[in-house]
NUKOLRO-445931 format. One record per residue: residue number from 1; chain; x, y, z of N, C-alpha, C, CB in turn. Coordinates in steps of 0.1 Angstrom, whole numbers, plus 5000, padded with zeros to 4 digits. Glycine has a CB too. Layout:
BEGIN
+-----+------+------+------+------+------+------+------+------+------+------+------+------+------+
: pos : unit :  n.x :  n.y :  n.z : ca.x : ca.y : ca.z :  c.x :  c.y :  c.z : cb.x : cb.y : cb.z :
+-----+------+------+------+------+------+------+------+------+------+------+------+------+------+
: NUM :    A :    X :    Y :    Z :    X :    Y :    Z :    X :    Y :    Z :    X :    Y :    Z :
...
+-----+------+------+------+------+------+------+------+------+------+------+------+------+------+
END
This chain:
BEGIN
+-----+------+------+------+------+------+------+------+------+------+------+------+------+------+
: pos : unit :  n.x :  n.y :  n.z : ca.x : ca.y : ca.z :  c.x :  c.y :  c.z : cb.x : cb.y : cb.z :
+-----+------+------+------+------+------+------+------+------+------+------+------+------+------+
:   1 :    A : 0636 : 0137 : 4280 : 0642 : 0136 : 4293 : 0640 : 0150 : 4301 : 0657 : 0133 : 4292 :
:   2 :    A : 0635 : 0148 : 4313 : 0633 : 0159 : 4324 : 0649 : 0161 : 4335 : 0619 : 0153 : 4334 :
:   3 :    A : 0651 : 0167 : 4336 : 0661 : 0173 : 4347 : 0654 : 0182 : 4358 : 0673 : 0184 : 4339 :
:   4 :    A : 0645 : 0180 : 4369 : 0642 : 0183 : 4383 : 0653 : 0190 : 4392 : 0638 : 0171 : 4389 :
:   5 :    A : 0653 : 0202 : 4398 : 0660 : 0201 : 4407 : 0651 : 0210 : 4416 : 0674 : 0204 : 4405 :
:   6 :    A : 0657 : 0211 : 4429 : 0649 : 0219 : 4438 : 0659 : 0225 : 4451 : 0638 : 0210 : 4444 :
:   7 :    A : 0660 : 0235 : 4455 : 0670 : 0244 : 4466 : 0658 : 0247 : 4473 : 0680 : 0259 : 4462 :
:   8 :    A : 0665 : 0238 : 4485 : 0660 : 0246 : 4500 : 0673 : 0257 : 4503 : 0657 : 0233 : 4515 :
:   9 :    A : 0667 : 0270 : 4509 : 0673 : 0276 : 4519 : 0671 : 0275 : 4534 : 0670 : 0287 : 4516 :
:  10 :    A : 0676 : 0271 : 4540 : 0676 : 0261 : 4558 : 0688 : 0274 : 4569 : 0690 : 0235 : 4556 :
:  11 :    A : 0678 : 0277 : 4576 : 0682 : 0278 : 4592 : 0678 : 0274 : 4604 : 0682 : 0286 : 4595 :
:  12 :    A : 0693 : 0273 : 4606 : 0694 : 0260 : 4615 : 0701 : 0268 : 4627 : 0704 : 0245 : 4608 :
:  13 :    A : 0688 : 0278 : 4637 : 0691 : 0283 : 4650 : 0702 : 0275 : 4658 : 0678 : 0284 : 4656 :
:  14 :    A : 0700 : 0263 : 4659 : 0706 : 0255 : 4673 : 0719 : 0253 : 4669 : 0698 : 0239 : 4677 :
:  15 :    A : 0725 : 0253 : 4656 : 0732 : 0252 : 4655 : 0747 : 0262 : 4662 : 0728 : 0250 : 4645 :
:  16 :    A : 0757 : 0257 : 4674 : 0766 : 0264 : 4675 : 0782 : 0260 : 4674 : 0763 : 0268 : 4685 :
:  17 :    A : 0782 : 0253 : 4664 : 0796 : 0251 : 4656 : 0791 : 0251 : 4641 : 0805 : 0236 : 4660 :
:  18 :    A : 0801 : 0253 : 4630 : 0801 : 0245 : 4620 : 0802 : 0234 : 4619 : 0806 : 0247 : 4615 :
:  19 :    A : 0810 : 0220 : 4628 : 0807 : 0211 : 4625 : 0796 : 0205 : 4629 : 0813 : 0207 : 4625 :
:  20 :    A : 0789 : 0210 : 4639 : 0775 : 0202 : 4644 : 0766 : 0210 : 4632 : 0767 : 0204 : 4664 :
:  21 :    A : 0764 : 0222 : 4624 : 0756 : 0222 : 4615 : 0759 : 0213 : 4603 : 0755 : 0234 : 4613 :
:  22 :    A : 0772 : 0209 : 4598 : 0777 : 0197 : 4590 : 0770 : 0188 : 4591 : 0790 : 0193 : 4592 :
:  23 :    A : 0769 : 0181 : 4601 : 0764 : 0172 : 4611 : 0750 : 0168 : 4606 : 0764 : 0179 : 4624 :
:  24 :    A : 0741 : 0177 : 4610 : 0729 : 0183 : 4604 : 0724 : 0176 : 4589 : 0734 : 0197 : 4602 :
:  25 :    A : 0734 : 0190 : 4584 : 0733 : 0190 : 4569 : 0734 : 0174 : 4565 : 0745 : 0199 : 4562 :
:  26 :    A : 0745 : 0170 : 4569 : 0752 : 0153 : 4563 : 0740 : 0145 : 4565 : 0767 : 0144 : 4573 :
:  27 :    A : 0730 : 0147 : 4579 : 0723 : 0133 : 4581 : 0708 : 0140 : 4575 : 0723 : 0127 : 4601 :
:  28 :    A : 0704 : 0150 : 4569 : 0696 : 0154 : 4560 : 0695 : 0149 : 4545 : 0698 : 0166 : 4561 :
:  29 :    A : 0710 : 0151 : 4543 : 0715 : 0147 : 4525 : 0710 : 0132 : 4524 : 0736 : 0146 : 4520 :
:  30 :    A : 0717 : 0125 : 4534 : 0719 : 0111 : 4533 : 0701 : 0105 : 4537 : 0734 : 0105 : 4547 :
:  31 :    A : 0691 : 0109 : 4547 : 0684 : 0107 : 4544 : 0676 : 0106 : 4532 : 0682 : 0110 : 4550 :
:  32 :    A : 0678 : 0121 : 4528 : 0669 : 0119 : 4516 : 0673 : 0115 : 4503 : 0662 : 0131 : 4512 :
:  33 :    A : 0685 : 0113 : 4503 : 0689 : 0102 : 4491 : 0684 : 0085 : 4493 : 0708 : 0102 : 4492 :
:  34 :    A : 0683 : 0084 : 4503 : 0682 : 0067 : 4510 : 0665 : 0070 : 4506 : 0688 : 0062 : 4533 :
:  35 :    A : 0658 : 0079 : 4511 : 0643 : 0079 : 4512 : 0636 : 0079 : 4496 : 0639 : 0093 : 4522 :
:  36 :    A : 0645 : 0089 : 4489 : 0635 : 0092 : 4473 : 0650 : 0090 : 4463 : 0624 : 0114 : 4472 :
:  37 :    A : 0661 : 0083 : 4467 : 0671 : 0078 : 4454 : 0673 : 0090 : 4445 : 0664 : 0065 : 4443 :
:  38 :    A : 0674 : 0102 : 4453 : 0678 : 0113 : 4444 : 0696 : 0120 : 4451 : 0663 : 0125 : 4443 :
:  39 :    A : 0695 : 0129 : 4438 : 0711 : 0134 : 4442 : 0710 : 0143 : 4452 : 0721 : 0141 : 4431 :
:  40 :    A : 0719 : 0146 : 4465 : 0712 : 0156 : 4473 : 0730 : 0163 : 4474 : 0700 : 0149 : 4491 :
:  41 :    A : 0732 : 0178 : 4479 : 0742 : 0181 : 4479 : 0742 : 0198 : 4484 : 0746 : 0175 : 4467 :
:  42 :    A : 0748 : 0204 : 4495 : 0750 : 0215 : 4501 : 0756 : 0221 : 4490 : 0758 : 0214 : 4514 :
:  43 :    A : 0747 : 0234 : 4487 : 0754 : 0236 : 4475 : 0756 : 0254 : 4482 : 0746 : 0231 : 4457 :
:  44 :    A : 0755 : 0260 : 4488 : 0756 : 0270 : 4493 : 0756 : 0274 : 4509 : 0749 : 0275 : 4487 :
:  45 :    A : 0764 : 0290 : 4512 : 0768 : 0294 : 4525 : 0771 : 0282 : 4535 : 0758 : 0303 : 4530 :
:  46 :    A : 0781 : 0276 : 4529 : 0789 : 0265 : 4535 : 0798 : 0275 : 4551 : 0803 : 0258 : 4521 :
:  47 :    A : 0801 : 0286 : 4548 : 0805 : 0291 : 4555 : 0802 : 0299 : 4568 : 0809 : 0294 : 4549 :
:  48 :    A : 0785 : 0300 : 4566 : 0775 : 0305 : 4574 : 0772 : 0295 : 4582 : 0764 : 0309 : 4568 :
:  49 :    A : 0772 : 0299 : 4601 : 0771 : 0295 : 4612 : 0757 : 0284 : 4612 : 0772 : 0306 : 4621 :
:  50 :    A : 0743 : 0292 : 4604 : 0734 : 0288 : 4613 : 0724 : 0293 : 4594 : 0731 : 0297 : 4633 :
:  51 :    A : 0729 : 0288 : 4588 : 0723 : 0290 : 4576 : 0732 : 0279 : 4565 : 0723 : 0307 : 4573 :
:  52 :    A : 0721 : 0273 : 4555 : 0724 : 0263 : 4548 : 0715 : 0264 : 4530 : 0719 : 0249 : 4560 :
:  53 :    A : 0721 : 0261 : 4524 : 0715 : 0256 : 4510 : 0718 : 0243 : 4507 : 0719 : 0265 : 4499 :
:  54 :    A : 0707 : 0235 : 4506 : 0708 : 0222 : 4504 : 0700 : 0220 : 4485 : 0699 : 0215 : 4519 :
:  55 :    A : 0708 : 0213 : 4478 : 0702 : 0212 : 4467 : 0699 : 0199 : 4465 : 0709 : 0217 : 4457 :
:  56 :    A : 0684 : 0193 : 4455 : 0684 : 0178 : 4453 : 0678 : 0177 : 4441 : 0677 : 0169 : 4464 :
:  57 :    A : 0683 : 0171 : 4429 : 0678 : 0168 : 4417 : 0678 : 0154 : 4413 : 0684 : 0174 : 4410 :
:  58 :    A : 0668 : 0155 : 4404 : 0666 : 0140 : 4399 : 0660 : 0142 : 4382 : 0653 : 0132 : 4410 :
:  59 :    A : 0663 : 0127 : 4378 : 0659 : 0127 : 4362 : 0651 : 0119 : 4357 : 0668 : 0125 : 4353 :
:  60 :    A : 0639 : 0119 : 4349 : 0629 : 0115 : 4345 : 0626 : 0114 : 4327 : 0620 : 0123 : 4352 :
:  61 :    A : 0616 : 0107 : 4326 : 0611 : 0109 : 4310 : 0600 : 0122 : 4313 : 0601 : 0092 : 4301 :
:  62 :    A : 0593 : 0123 : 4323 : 0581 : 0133 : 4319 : 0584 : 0141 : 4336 : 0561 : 0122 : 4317 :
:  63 :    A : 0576 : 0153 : 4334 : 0576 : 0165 : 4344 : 0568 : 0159 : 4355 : 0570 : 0181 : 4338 :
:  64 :    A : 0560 : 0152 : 4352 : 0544 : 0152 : 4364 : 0551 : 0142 : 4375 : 0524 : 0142 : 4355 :
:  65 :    A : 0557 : 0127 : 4373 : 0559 : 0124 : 4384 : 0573 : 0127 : 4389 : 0555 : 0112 : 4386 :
:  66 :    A : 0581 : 0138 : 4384 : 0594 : 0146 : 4393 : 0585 : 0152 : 4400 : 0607 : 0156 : 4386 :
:  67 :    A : 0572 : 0165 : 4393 : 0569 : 0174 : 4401 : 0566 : 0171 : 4416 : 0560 : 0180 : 4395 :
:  68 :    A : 0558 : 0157 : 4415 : 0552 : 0151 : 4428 : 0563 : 0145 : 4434 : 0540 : 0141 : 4427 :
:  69 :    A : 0575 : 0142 : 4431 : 0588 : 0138 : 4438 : 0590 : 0150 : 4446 : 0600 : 0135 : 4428 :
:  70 :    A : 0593 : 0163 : 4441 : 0596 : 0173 : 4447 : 0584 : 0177 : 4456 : 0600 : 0182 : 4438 :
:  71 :    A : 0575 : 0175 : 4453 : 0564 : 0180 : 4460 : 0569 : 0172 : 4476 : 0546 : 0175 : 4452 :
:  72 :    A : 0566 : 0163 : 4475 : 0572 : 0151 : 4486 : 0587 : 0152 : 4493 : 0573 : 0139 : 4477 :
:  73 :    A : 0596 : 0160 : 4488 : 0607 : 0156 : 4496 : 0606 : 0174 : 4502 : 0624 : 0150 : 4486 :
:  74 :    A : 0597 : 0182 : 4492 : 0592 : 0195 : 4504 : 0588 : 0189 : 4519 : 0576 : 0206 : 4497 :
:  75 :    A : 0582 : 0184 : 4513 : 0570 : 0180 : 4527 : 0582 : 0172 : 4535 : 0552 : 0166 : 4524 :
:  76 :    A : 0589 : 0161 : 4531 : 0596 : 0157 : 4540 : 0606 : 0166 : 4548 : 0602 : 0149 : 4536 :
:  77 :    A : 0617 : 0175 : 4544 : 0624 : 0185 : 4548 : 0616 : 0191 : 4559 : 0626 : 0193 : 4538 :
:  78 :    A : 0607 : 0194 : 4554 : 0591 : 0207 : 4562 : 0590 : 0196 : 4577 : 0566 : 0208 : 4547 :
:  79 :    A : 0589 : 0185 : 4573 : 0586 : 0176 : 4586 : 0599 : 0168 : 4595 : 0574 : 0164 : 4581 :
:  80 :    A : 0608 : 0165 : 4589 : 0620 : 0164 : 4597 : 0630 : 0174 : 4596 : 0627 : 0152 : 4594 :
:  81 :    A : 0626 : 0180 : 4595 : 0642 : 0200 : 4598 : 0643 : 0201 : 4613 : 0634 : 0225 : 4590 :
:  82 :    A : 0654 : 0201 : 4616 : 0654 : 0208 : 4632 : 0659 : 0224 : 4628 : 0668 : 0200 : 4644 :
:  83 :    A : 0649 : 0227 : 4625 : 0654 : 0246 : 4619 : 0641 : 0248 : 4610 : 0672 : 0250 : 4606 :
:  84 :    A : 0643 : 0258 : 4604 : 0637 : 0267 : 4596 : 0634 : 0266 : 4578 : 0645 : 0277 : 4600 :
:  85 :    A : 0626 : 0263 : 4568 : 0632 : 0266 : 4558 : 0623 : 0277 : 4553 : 0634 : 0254 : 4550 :
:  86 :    A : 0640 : 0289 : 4550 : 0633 : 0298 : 4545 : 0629 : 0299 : 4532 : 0639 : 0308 : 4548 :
:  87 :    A : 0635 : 0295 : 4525 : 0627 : 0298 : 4510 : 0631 : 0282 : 4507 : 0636 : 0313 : 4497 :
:  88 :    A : 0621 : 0285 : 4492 : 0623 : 0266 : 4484 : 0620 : 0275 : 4470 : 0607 : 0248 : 4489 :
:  89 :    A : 0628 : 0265 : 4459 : 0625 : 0270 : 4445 : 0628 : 0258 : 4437 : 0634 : 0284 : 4441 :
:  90 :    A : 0622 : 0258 : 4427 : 0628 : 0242 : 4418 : 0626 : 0245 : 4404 : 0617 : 0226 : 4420 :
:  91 :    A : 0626 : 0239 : 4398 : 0627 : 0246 : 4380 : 0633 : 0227 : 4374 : 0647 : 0265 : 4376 :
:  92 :    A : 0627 : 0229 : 4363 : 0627 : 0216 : 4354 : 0633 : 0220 : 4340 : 0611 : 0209 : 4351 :
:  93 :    A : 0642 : 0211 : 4340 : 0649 : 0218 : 4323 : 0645 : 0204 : 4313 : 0674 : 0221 : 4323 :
:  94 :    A : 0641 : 0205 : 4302 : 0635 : 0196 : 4297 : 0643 : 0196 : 4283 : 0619 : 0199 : 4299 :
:  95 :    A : 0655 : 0184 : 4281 : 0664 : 0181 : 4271 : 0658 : 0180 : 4263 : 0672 : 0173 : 4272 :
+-----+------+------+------+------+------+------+------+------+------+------+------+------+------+
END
């Protein structure tokens, strides 16, 4: 069994409340759970105006088709973000 996960770091200029970056964030999670059936979840600087960490993991028998899962929900993020993503990092723990 594989364990996948992957953190985007997201800024989100336009944002000028915390709840319209909520907003945001909520209709990002919920996409990409509906789009690739994985767990998605704000897992950092909840408290930051115009900055976001969004985390999404998923579980497998083998590494190769998570890696190309993640490869794919990069690219999606990268192509529907209204903002920025500054960094991405992912790591596979393999039970």
């Amino acid at each position: 069994m594989v364990i996948a996960y992957a953190v985007f770091d997201l800024h989100l200029p336009g944002c000028r409340s915390l709840k319209e970056k909520r907003m945001i964030v909520r209709s990002l999670k919920a996409r990409l759970r509906n789009e690739f059936e994985v767990s998605a979840a704000e897992v950092g600087s909840q408290d930051l105006l115009q900055r976001a960490e969004l985390g999404v993991a998923a579980v497998g028998p083998d590494q190769a088709p998570l890696d190309a899962l993640l490869q794919r929900i990069l690219t999606f993020v990268e192509e529907n973000l209204d903002g920025e993503l500054l960094n991405y990092r992912n790591e596979f723990i393999h039970v």
